[in-house]
C-alpha positions in Angstrom: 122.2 63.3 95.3 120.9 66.7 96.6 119.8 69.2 93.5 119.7 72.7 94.0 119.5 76.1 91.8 120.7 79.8 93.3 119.0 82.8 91.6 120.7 86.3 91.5 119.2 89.1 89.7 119.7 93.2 90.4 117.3 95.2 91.0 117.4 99.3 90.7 116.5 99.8 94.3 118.5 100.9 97.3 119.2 97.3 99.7 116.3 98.9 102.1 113.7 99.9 99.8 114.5 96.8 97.7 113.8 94.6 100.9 110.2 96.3 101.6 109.5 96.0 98.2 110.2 92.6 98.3 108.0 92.3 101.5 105.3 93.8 100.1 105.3 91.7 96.7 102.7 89.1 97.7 99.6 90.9 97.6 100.9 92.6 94.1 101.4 88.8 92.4 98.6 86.8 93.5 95.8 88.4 94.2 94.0 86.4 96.6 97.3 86.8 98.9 95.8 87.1 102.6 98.7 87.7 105.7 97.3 85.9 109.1 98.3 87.2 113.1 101.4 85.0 112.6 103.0 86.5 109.7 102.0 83.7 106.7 100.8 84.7 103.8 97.7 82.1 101.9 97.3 82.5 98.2 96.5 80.3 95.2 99.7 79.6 93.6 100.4 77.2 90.2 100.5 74.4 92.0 97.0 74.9 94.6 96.9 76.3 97.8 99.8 78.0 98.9 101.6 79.8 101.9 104.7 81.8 102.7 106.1 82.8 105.5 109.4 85.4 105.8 112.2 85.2 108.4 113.4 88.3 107.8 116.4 90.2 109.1 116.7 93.7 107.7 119.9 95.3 109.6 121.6 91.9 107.7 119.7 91.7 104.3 117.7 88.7 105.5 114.9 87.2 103.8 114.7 83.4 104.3 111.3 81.9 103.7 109.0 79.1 104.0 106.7 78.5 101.1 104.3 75.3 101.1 101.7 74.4 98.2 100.0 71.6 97.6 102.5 69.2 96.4 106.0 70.4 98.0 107.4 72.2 101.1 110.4 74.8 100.5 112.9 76.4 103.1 114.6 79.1 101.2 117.3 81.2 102.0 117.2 84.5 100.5 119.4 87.8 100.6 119.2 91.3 99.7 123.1 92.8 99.5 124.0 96.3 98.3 125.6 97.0 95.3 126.1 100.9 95.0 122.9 102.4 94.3 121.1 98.9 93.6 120.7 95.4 95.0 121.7 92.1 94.4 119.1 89.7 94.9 120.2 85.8 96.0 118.0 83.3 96.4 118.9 79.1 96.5 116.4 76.7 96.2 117.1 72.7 97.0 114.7 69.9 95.4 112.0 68.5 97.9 112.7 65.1 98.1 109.6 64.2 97.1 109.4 66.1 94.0 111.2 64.4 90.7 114.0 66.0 89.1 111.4 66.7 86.3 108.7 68.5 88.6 112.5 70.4 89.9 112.9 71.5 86.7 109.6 72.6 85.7 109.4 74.8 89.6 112.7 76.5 88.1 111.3 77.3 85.0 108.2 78.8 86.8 110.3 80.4 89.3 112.5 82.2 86.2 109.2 84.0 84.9 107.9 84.7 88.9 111.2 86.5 89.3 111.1 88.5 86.1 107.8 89.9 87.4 108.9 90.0 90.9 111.8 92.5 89.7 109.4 94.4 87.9 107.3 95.5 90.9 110.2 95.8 93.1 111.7 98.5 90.5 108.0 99.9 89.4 105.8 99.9 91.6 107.7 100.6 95.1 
């Protein structure tokens, strides 16, 4: 059976500036985040050597990623949708199938704090 989490938080950010700032977060959390020519950023992550890559669609609140480390491969679909003057942020993430539903559960604690700080610099520092 197929495990997966979605992830909504708000952020106090118009949709636009919340989607930049959400852009621009990689450099902010890790700071050995380097983007190449084809739009992937490399970084040390909590699990070794990482990348991400966007897909993003800004006209329709698009930002679907690819993020690999060293021990699992994640396509996530992500959007940013208005909500009056902030944004609702959704995110949904499906367990790797070589990953353990105890390794699942310990990425979606991880994932819990990496969005509390995520929100912070989208709201702070953009």
């Amino acid at each position: 059976m197929t495990r997966s989490r979605t992830i909504t938080f708000t952020v106090n950010k118009k949709t636009g500036d919340a989607f930049d700032a959400i852009l621009s977060v990689p450099p902010k959390m890790m700071p050995d985040a380097k983007i190449n020519d084809d739009g992937w950023w490399f970084f040390t992550g909590p699990h070794g050597k990482s990348q991400l890559k966007f897909n993003e669609d800004k006209s329709r609140g698009i930002l679907d990623h690819q993020y690999v480390d060293e021990e699992s491969s994640w396509n996530v679909p992500m959007r940013v949708v208005a909500s009056g003057d902030s944004s609702e942020v959704t995110l949904t993430l499906t367990k790797p199938d070589n990953l353990t539903d105890q390794q699942f559960d310990q990425r979606m604690a991880e994932l819990s704090e990496l969005m509390n700080n995520m929100k912070k610099i989208i709201e702070n520092d953009f």
